[in-house]
C-alpha positions as a printed Julia matrix, in Angstrom:
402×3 Matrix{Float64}:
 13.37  -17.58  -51.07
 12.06  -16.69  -48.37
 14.77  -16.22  -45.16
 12.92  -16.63  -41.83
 14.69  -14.76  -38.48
 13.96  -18.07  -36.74
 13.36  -21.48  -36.12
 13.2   -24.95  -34.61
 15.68  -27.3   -36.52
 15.51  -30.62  -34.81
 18.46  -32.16  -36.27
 19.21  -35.76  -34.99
 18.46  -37.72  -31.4
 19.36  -35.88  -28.08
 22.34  -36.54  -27.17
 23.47  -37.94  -23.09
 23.35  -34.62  -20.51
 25.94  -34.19  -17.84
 22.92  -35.07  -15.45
 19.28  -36.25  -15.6
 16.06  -34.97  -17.01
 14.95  -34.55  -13.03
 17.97  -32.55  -11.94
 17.15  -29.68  -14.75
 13.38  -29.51  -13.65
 14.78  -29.2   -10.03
 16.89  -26.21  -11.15
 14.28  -24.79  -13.09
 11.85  -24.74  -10.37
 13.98  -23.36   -7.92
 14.52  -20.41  -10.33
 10.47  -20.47  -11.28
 10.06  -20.18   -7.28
 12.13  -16.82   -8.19
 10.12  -15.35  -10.58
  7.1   -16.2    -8.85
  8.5   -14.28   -5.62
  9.56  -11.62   -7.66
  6.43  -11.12   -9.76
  7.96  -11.77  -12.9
  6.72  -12.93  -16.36
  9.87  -14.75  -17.65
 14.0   -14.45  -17.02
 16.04  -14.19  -20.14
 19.21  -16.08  -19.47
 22.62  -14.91  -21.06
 25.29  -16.17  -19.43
 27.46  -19.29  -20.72
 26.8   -20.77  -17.19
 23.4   -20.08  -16.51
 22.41  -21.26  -19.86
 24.26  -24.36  -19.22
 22.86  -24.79  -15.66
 19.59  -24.19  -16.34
 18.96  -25.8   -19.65
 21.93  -27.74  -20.36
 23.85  -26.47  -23.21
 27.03  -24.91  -23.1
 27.64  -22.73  -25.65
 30.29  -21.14  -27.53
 29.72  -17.33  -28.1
 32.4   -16.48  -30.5
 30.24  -12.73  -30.7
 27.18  -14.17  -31.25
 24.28  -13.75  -28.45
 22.87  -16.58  -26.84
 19.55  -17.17  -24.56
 17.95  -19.54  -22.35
 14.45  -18.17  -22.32
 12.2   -19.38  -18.99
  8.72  -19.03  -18.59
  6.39  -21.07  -16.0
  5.88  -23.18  -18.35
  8.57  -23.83  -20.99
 12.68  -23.39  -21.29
 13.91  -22.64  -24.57
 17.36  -22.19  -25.65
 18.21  -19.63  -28.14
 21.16  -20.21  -30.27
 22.78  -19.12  -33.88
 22.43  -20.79  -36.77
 26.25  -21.3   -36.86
 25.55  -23.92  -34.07
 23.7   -26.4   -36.22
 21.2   -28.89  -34.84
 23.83  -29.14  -31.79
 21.88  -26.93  -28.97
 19.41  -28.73  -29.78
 20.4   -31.89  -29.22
 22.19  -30.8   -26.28
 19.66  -28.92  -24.08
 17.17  -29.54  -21.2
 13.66  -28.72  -23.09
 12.8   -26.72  -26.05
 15.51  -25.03  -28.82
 15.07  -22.2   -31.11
 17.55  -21.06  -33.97
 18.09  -17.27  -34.98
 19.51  -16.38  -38.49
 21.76  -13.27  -39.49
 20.16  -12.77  -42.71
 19.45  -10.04  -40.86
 20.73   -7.37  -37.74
 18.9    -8.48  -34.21
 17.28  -11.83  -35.4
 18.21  -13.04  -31.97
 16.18  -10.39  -30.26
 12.84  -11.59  -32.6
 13.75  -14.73  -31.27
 13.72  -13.9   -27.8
 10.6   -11.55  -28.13
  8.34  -14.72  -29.53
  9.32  -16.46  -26.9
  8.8   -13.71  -24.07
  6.25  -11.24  -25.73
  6.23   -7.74  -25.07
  5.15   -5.41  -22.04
  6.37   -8.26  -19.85
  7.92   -8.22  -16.47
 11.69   -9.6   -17.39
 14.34  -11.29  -14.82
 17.7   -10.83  -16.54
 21.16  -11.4   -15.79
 22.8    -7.49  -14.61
 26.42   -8.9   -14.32
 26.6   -10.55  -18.09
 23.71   -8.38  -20.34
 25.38   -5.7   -22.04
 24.89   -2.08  -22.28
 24.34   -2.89  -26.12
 22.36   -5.78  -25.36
 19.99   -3.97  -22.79
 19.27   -1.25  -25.26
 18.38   -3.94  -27.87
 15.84   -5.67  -25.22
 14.7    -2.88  -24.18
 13.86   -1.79  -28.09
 12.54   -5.73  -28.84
 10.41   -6.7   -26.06
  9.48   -3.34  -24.69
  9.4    -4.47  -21.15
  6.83   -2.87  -18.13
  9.89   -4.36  -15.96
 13.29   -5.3   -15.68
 15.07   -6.99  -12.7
 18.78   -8.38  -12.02
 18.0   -12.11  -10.84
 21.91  -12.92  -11.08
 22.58  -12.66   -7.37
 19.23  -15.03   -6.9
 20.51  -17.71   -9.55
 24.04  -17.58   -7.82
 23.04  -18.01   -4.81
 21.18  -21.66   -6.13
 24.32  -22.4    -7.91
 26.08  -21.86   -4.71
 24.7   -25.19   -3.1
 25.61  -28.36   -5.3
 23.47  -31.07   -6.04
 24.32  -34.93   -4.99
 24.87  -35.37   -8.4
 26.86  -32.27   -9.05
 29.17  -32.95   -6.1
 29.53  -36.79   -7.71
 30.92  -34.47  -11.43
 32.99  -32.38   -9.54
 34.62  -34.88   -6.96
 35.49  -37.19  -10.22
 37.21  -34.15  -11.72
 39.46  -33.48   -8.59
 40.43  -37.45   -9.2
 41.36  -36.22  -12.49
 43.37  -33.13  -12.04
 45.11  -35.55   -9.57
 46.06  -37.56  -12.4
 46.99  -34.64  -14.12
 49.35  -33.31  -11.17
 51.18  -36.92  -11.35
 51.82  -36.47  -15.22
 53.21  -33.21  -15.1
 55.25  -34.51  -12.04
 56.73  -37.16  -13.81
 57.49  -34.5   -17.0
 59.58  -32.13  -14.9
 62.87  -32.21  -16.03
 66.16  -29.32  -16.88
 65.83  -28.0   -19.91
 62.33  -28.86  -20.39
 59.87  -26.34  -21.92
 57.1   -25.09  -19.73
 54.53  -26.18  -22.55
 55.94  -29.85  -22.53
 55.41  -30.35  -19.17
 51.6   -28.58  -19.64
 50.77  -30.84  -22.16
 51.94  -34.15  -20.43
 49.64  -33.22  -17.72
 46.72  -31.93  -20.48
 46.8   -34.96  -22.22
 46.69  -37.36  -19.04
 43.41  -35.33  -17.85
 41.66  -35.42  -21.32
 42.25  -38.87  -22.01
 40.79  -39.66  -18.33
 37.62  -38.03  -19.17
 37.02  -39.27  -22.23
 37.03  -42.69  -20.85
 34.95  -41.8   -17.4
 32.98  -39.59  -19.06
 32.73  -40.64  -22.85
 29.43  -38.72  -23.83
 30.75  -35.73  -22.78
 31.98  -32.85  -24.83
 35.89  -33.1   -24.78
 36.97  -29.17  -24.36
 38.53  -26.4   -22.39
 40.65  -28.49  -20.12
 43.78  -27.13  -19.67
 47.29  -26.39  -17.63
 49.05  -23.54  -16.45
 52.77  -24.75  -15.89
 54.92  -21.84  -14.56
 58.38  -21.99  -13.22
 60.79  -19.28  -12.36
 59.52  -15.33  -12.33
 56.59  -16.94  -14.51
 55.37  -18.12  -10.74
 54.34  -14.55   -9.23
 50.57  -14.32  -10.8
 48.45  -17.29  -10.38
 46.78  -16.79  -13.82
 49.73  -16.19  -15.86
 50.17  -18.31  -19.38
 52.36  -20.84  -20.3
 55.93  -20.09  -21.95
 58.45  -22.03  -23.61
 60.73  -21.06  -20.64
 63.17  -24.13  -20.15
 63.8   -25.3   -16.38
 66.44  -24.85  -14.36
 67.97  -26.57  -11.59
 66.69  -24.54   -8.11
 63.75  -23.33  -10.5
 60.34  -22.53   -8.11
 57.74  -24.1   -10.09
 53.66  -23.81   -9.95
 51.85  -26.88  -10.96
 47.9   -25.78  -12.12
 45.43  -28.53  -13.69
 42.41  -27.42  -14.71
 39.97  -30.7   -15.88
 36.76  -29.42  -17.36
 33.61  -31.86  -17.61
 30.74  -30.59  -19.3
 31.26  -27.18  -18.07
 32.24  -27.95  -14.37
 35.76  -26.92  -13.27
 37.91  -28.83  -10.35
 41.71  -27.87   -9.98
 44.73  -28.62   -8.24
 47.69  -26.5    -8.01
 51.2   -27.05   -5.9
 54.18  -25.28   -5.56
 57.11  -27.57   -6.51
 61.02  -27.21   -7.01
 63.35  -28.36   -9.06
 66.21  -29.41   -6.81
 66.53  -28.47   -3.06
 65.3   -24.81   -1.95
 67.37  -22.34   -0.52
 66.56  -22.11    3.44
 64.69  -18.79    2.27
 62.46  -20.52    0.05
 61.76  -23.4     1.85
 60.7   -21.29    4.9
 58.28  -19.36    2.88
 57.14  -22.79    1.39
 56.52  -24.27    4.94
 54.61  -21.03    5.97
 52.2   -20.97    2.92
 51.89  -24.93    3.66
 50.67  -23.92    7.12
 48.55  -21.28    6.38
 47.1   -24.3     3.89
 46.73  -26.46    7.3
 44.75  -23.87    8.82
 42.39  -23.04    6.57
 41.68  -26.6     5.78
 40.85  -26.98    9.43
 38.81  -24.04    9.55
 36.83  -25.02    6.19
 33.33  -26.42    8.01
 29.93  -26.23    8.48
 28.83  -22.99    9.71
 31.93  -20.92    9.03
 31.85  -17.24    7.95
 33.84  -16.72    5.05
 35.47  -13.36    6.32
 36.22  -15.03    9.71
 38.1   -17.6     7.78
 40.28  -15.02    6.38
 40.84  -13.33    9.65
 42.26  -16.15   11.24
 44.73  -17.35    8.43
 45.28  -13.51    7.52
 46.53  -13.58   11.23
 48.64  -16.67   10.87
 50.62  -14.47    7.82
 50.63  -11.52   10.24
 52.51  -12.85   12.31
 55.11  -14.02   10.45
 55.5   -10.67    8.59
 54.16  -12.03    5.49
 50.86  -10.86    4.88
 52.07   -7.98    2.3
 52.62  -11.1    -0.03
 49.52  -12.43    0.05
 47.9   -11.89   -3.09
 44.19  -13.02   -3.59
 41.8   -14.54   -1.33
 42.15  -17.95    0.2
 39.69  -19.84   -1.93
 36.53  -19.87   -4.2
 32.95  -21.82   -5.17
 33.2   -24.48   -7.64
 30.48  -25.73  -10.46
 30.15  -24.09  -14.05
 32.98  -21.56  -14.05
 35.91  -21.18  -15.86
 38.75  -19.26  -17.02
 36.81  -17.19  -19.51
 33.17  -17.8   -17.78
 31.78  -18.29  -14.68
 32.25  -17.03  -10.97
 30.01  -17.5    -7.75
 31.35  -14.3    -6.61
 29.23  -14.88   -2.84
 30.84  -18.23   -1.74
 35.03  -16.82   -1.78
 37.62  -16.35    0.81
 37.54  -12.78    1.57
 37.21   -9.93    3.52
 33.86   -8.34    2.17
 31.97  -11.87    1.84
 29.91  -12.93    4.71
 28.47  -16.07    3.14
 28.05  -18.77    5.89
 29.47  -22.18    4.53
 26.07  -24.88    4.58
 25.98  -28.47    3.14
 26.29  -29.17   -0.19
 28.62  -25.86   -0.55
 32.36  -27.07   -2.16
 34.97  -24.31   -1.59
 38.86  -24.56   -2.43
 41.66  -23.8     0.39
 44.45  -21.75   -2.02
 46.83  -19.55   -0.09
 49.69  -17.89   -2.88
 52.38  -15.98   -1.63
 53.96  -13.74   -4.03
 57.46  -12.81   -3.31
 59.02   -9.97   -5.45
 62.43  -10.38   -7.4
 65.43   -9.01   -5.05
 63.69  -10.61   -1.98
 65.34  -13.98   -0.71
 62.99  -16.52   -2.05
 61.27  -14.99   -4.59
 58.44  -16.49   -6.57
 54.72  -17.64   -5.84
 54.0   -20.35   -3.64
 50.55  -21.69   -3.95
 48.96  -25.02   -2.52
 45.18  -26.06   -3.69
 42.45  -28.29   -2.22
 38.95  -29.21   -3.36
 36.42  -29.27    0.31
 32.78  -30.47    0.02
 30.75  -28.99    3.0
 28.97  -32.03    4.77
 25.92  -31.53    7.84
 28.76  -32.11   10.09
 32.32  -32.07    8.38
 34.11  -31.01    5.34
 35.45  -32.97    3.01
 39.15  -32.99    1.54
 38.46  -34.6    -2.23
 41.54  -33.85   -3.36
 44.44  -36.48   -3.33
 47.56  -35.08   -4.44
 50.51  -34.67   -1.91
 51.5   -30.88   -0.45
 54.81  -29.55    0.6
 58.25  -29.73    0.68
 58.06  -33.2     1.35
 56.21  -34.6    -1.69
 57.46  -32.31   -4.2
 61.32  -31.27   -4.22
 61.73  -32.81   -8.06
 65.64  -34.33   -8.36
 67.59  -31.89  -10.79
């Protein structure tokens, strides 16, 4: 028998994109328009979301490479065997299968598609040291060049129909704040009151969105100490009356992320808490105001890093005051040029869609301790900015009875 490296395996109908047939040519062109300023032959693709940008698929790694391969005139997705006939049904243009009968199949792949002695776009944040080696053994290239900050920076601005996926998920994760609302109760595990809130967001995609793939949506529940880091896991840690808790939904729809998090408590505050409550809360009210057209990110964080200044609270902040949305996740994903912080001086335009997150962290020993955090979704109009997020703020929407 013989066992080929590669090949096309057209395995059933195409199934329904997140978005049209014209918004992937649109994308593609913009990054053709790339290579064509940059002189180059053909970009080879790595990332989870570039791939899925680009040519629709979202893949799941699980150590295998992946590729989308683009050329002026094709897009072809490379994927593993492993996969099936499911890349191909689910991407934007062509699809091509590598084996592991044997080592670097992939590469072969990726080398019929791009030739050798070419001039090759690739992505310098995501392509490994292992992986450059490799292309640099396969395809032999007169030219390499990062296109990463390029492809972000189209990424950065959202489509109509991109800011139509994502404001749907912030209805969602508002859905998903209510659930886990209505969960919080003493003695109830951190994880029961994640999955009450899970469960309400999956079950609202899968009807709004019923031809999408149903994965990575998730919650980060946190209460107590758990509070302090604004990434940090769910427990089985059972509330307690005058807990500080930290409400996090996290709906995911075909790759696109939208969030909401709140601080809440569990019975009344102590006046320390609810003073550093009302402070993040206004720092939240500032830079909601000072989300619009034409704003500098860094000045943004002047002003509210002012605001915390001057209430002697500024040593608690803890990350920047907001981020990009689109394809991005926990585990993939980051427009690293459209955040709240001092060393970005991206200029906020129209179509942009940036989150307002302050987080206090307040250390054990210190009256009030715990991480306060309040979230909001912002789509950047010609004129305006829009607030597409729904869910109530502050002390007083969510004081839970104990």
């Amino acid at each position: 028998m013989t066992r080929p490296a590669f090949f096309a395996f057209p395995n059933g109908a195409p199934a329904p994109l997140p978005f049209a047939a014209e918004e992937y040519e649109a994308r593609l062109a913009g990054l053709r328009h790339t290579l064509a300023e940059l002189g180059l032959d053909a970009a080879v693709l790595t990332s989870m979301h570039c791939v899925a940008y680009y040519g629709g698929f979202l893949y799941c790694s699980f150590g295998r490479p992946y590729a989308l391969v683009v050329t002026q005139d094709r897009a072809v997705t490379v994927s593993a065997n492993i996969d099936g006939g499911q890349p191909g049904r689910r991407c934007h243009g062509e699809s091509l299968t590598y084996t592991d009968w044997q080592r670097d199949n992939y590469w072969r792949a990726v080398a019929s598609l791009t030739g050798t002695g070419r001039r090759l776009g690739i992505e310098g944040d995501h392509l490994t040291l292992a992986g450059r080696a490799a292309l640099e053994a396969f395809l032999a290239p007169a030219a390499v060049v990062d296109i990463a900050p390029a492809a972000m920076r189209q990424r950065m601005v959202k489509s109509p129909a991109e800011i139509a996926l994502i404001r749907d998920g912030a209805r969602i994760a508002d859905l998903g704040g209510a659930a886990i609302r209505d969960a919080i109760r003493p003695s109830a595990r951190e994880i029961d009151v994640a999955m009450a809130g899970r469960d309400a967001m999956e079950l609202a995609i899968a009807e709004a969105h019923a031809d999408s793939e149903l994965r990575d949506t998730w919650v980060w529940f946190q209460s107590g100490l758990n509070t302090d880091g604004a990434h940090n896991p769910v427990t089985t840690r059972r509330l307690e009356a005058g807990d500080i808790l930290s409400l996090n939904c996290f709906p995911m729809i075909s790759g696109y992320y939208t969030a909401l998090e709140r601080t809440l408590f569990l019975g009344e505050p102590d006046a320390a808490s609810l003073a550093l409550w009302e402070a993040n809360v206004a720092a939240h009210e500032l830079g909601l105001r000072l989300l619009v057209p034409g704003a500098r990110c860094r000045d943004i964080v002047a002003e509210i890093n002012a605001l915390f200044a001057e209430r002697d609270l500024l040593r608690y902040r803890s990350f920047g005051y907001g981020h990009s949305f689109g394809i991005l996740s926990h585990y993939y994903g980051r427009e690293a040029g459209l955040e709240l912080r001092e060393d970005i001086d991206t200029v906020l335009e129209p179509g942009m869609v940036i989150s307002m997150e302050p987080m206090l962290t307040v250390p054990l020993g210190t009256p009030g301790a715990g991480g306060y955090r309040e979230h909001d979704i912002l789509v950047i109009h010609e004129d305006r900015a829009e607030n597409i997020t729904g869910f109530p703020y502050g002390p007083a929407h969510n004081i839970v009875a104990a």
